[in-house]
N, CA, C and O atoms as a GROMACS GRO file, in nm:
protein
  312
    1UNK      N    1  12.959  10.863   8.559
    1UNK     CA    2  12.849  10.945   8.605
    1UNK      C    3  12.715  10.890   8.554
    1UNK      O    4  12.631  10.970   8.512
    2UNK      N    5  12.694  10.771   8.555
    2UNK     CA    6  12.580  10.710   8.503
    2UNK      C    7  12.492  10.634   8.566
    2UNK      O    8  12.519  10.610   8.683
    3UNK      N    9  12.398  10.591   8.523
    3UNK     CA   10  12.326  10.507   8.693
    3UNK      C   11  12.397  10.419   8.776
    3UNK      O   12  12.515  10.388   8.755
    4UNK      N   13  12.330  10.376   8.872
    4UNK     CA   14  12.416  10.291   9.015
    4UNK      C   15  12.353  10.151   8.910
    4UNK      O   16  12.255  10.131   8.838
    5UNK      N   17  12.498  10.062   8.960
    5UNK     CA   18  12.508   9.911   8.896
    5UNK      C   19  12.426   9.849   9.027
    5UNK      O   20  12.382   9.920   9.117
    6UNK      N   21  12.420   9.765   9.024
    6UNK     CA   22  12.376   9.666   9.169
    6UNK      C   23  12.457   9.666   9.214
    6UNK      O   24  12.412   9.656   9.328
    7UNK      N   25  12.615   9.671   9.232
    7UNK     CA   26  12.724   9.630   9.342
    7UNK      C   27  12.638   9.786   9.422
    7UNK      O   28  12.622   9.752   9.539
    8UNK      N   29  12.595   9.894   9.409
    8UNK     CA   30  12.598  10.018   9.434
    8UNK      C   31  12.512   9.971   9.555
    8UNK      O   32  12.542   9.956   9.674
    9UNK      N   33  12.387   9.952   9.480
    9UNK     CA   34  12.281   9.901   9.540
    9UNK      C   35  12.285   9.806   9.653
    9UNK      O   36  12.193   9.811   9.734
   10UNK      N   37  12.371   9.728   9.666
   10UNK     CA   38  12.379   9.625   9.715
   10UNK      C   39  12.480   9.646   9.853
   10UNK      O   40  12.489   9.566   9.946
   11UNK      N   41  12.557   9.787   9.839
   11UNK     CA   42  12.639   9.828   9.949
   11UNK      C   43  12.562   9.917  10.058
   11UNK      O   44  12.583   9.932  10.179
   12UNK      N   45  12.447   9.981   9.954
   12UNK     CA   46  12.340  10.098  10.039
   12UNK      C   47  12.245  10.015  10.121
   12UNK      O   48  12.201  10.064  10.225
   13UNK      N   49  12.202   9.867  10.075
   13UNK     CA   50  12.132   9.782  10.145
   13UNK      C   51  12.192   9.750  10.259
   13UNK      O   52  12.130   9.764  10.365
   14UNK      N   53  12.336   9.695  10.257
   14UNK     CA   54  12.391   9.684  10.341
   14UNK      C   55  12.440   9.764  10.486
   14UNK      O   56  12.463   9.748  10.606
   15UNK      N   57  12.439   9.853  10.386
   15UNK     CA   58  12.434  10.011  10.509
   15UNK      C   59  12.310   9.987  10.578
   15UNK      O   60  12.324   9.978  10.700
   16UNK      N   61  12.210   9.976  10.541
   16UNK     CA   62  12.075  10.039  10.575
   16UNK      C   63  12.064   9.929  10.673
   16UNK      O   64  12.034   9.967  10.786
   17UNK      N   65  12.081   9.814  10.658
   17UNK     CA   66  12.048   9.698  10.744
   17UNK      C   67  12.173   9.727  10.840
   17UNK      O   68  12.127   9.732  10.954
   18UNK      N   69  12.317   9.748  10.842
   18UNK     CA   70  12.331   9.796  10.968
   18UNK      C   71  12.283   9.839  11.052
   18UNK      O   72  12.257   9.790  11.162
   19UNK      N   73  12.259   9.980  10.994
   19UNK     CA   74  12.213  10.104  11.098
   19UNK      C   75  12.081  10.019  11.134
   19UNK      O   76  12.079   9.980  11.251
   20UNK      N   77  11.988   9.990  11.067
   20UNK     CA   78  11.840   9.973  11.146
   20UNK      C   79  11.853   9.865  11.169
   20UNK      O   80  11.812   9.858  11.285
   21UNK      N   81  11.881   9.769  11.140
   21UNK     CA   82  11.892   9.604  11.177
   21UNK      C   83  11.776   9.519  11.131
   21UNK      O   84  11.667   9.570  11.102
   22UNK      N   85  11.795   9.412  11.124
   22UNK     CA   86  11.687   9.317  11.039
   22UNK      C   87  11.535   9.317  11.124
   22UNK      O   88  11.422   9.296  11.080
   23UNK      N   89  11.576   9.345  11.248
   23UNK     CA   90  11.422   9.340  11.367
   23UNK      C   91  11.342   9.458  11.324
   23UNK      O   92  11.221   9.454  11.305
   24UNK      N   93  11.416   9.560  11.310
   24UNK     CA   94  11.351   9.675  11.276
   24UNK      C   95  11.261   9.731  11.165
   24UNK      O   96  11.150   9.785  11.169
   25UNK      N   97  11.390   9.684  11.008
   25UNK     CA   98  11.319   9.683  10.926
   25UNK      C   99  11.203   9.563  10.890
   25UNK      O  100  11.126   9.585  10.796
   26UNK      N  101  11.192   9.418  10.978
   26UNK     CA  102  11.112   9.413  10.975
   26UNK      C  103  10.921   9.428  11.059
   26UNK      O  104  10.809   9.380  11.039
   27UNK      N  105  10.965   9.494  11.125
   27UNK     CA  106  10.869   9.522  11.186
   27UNK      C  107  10.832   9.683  11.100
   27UNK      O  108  10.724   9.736  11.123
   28UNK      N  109  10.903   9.730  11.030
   28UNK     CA  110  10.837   9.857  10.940
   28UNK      C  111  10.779   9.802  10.821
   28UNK      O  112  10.690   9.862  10.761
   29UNK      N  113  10.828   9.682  10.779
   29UNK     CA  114  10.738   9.642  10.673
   29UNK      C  115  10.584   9.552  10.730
   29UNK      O  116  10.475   9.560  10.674
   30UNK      N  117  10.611   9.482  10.837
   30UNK     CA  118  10.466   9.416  10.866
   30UNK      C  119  10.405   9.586  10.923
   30UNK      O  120  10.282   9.573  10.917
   31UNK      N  121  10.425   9.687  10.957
   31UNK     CA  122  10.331   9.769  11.011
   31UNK      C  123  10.289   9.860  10.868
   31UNK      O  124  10.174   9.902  10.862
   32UNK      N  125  10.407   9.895  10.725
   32UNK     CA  126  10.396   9.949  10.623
   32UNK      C  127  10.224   9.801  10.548
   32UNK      O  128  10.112   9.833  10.509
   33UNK      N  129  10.269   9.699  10.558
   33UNK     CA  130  10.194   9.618  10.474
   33UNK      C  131  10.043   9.616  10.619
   33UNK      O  132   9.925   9.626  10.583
   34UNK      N  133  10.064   9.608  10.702
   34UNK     CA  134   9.931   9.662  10.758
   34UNK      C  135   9.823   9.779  10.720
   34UNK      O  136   9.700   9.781  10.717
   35UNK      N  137   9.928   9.879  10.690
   35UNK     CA  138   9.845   9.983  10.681
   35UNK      C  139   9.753   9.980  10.502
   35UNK      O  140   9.640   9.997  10.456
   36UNK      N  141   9.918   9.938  10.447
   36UNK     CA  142   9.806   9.917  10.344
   36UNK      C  143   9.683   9.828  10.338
   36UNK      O  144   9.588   9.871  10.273
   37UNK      N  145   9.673   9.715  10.395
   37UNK     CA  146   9.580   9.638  10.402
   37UNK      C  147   9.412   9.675  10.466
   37UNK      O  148   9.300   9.631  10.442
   38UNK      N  149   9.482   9.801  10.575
   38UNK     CA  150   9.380   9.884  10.649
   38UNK      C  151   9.307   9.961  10.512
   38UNK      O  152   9.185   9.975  10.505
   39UNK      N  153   9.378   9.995  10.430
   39UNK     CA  154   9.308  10.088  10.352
   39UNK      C  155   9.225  10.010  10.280
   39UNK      O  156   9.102  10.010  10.290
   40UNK      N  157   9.293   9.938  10.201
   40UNK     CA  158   9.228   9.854  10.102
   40UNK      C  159   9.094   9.851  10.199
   40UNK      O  160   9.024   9.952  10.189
   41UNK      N  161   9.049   9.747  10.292
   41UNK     CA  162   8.953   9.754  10.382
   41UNK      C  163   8.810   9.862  10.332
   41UNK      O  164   8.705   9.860  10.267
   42UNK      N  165   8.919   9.974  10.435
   42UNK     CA  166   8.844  10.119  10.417
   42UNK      C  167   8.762  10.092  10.274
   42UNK      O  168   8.651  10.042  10.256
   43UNK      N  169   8.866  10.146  10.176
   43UNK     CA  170   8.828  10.140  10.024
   43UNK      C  171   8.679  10.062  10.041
   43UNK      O  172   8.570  10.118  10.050
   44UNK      N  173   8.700   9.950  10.042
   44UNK     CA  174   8.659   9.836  10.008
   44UNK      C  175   8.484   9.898  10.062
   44UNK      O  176   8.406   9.942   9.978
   45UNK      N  177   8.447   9.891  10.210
   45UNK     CA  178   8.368   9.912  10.286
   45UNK      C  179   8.246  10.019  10.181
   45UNK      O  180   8.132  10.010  10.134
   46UNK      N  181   8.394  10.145  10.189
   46UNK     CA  182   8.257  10.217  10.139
   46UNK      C  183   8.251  10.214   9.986
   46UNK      O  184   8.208  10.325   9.954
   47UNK      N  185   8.271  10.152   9.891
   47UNK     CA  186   8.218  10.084   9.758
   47UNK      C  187   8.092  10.036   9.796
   47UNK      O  188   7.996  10.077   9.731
   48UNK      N  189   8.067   9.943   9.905
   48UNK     CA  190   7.977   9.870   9.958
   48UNK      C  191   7.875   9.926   9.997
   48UNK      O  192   7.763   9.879   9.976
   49UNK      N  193   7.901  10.054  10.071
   49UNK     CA  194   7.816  10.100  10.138
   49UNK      C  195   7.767  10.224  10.043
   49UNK      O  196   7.662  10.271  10.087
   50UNK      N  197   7.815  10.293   9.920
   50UNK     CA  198   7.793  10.312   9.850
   50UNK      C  199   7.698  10.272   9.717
   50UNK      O  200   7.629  10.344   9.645
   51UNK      N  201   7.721  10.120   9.715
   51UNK     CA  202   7.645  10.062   9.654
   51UNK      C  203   7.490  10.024   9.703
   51UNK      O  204   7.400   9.999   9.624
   52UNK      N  205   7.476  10.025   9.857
   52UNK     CA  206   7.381   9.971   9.939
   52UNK      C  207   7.303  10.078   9.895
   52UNK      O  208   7.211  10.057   9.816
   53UNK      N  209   7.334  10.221   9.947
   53UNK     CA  210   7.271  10.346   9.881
   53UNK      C  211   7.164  10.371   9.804
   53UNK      O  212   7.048  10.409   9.814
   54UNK      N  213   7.279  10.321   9.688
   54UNK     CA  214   7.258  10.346   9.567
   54UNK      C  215   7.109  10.262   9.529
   54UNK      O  216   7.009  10.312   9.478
   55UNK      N  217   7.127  10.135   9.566
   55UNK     CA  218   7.047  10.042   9.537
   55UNK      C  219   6.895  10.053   9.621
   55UNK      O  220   6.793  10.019   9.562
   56UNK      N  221   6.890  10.096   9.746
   56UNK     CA  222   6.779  10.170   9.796
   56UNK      C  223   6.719  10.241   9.760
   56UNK      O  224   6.602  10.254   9.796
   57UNK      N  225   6.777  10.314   9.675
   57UNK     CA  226   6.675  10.446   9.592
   57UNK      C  227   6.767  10.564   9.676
   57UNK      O  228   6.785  10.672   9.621
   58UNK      N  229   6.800  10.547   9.757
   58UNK     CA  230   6.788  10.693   9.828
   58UNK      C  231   6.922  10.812   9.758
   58UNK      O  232   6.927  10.932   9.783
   59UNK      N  233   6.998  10.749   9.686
   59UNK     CA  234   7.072  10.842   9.624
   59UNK      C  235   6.955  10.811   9.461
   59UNK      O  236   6.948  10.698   9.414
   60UNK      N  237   6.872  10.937   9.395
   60UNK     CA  238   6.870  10.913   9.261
   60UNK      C  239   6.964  10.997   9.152
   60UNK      O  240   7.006  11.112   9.149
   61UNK      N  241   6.976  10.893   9.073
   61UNK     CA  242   7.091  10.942   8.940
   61UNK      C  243   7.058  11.039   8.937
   61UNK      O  244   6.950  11.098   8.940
   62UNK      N  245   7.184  11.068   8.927
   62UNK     CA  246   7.226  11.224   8.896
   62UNK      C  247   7.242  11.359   8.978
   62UNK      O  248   7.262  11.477   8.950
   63UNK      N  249   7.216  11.262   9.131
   63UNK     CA  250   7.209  11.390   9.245
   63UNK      C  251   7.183  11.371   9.381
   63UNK      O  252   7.129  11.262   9.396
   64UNK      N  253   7.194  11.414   9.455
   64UNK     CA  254   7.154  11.346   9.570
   64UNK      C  255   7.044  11.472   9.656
   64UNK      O  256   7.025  11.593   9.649
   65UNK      N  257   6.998  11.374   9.723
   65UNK     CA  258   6.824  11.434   9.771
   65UNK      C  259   6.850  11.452   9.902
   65UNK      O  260   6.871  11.360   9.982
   66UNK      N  261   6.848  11.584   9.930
   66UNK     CA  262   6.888  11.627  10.099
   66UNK      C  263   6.773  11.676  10.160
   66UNK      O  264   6.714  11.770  10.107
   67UNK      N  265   6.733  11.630  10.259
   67UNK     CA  266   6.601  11.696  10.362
   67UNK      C  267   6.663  11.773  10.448
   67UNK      O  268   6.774  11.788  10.498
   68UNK      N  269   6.524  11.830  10.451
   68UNK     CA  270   6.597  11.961  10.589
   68UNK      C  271   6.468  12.026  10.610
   68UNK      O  272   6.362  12.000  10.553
   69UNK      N  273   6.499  12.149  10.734
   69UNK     CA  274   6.386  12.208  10.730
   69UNK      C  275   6.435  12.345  10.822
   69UNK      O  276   6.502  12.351  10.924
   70UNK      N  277   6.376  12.444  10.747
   70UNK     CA  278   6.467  12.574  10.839
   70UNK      C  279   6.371  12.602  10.958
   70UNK      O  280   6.251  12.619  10.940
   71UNK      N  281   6.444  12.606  11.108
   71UNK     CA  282   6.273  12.617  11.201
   71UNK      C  283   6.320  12.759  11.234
   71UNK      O  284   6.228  12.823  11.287
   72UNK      N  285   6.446  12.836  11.220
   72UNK     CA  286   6.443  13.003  11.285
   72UNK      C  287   6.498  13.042  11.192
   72UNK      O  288   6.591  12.968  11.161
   73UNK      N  289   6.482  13.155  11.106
   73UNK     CA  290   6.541  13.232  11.041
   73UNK      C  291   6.548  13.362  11.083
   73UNK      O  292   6.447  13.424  11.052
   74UNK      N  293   6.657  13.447  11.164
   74UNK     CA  294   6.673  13.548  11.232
   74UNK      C  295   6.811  13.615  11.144
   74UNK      O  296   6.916  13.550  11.139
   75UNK      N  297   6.796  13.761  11.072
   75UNK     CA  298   6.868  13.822  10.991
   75UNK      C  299   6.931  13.923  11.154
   75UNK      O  300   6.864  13.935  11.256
   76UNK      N  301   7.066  13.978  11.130
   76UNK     CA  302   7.069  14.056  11.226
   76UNK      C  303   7.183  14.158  11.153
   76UNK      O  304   7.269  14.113  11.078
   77UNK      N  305   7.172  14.284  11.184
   77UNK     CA  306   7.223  14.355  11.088
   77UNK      C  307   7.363  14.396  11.209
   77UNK      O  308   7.342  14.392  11.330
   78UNK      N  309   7.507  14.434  11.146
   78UNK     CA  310   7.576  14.437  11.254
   78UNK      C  311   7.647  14.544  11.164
   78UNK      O  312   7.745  14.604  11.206
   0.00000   0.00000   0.00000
C-alpha cells in the first residue's frame, strides 16, 4: 500500500497512449505548450506597457490620476 514504482507508471502510460494515441497526445501538447507561450506573451506585453506608463509620468507614485468631468447630475427619488 505504498507509492506506485515505475513498472506502475509505466503501464498507466501505456494505457493512456492506447486509448488517445501518439497523434493525439501530440497535438495536446503542441496546443498545451502554445497556450502557454500565448501567455507568457500576454504577461510579457503588459510589463511593457506598464512600464511605458510609468515612465511618461502619467501614472505618479503612489496612485493613479483619473480625469473626468460630471456634465448631468440628476437625483431622482423613487
Amino acid at each position: 500500500m505504498g507509492g506506485l514504482s515505475i513498472w506502475h507508471w509505466l503501464i498507466v502510460l501505456l494505457v493512456i497512449v492506447l486509448i488517445f494515441g501518439t497523434k493525439k497526445l501530440r497535438n495536446i501538447g503542441s496546443d498545451l505548450g502554445g497556450a502557454v507561450k500565448g501567455f507568457k506573451e500576454g504577461m510579457r506585453s503588459d510589463d511593457e506597457t506598464a512600464k511605458q506608463i510609468k515612465e511618461s509620468g502619467q501614472i505618479k507614485e503612489g496612485g493613479q490620476t483619473i480625469e473626468g468631468e460630471v456634465k448631468d447630475k440628476k437625483t431622482t427619488n423613487v
